[in-house]
N, C-alpha and C positions, 0 to 999 in steps of 0.2 A: 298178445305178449308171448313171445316166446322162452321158455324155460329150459337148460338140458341139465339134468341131473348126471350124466358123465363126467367123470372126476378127467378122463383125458382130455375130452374138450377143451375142459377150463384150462388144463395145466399148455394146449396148444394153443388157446387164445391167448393168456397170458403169456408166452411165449412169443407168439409174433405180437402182439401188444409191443414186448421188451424193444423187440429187435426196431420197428417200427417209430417205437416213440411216440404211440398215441393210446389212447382209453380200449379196453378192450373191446367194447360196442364198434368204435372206427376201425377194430384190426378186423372184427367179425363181419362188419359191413364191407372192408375192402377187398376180403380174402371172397365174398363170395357173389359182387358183382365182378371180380377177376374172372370166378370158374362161371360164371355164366354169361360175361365174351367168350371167353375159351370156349365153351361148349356153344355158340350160336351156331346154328347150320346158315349156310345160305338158302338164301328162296330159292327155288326152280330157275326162275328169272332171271336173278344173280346170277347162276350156274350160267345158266343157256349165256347169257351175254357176255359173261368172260371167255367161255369158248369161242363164242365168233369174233370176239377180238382178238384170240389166241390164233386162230385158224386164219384170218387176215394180216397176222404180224407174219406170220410162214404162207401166205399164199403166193409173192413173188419167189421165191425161192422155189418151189412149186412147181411153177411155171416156167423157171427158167431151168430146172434141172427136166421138167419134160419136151422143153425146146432143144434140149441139146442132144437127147437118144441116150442119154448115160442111164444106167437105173442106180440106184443106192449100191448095191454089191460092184458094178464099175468101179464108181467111188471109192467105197471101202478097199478096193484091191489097187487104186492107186494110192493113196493116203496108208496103211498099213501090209506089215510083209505076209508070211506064212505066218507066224505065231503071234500076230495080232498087234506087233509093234509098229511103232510112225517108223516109216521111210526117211 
């Protein structure tokens, strides 16, 4: 059973309670399965695997930008002027 004898606490649970429109037990429960999606990290795995799909959604582009002999700063100097505005 948990107890918190902080008067802000209660005065913040009953608060979002208010706002909420439910018991403060249902505000304290939603506030803090929130922060702990919020705070979930990904796995490694996660990680690694959204990168490789990250890095195959830009790998034709890739390829076609190293078919063509252009490098990025080619680009960049056609697409923008001296002071960095679009052409």
């Amino acid at each position: 059973m948990l107890e918190i004898d902080d008067p802000l606490v209660e005065e913040l649970a009953t608060e979002l309670a208010r706002r909420r429109g439910v018991s403060m037990d249902e505000a304290v429960v939603g506030a803090l399965k929130a922060e702990l999606e919020r705070t979930t990290v990904a796995m490694p795995s996660e990680v690694a695997a959204r990168v490789a799909r990250l890095l195959a959604v830009g790998e034709p582009l890739r390829a076609a930008l190293a078919s063509s002999g252009q490098t990025l700063a080619d680009i960049d100097a056609e697409m923008y002027d001296e002071d960095g505005l679009p052409r």
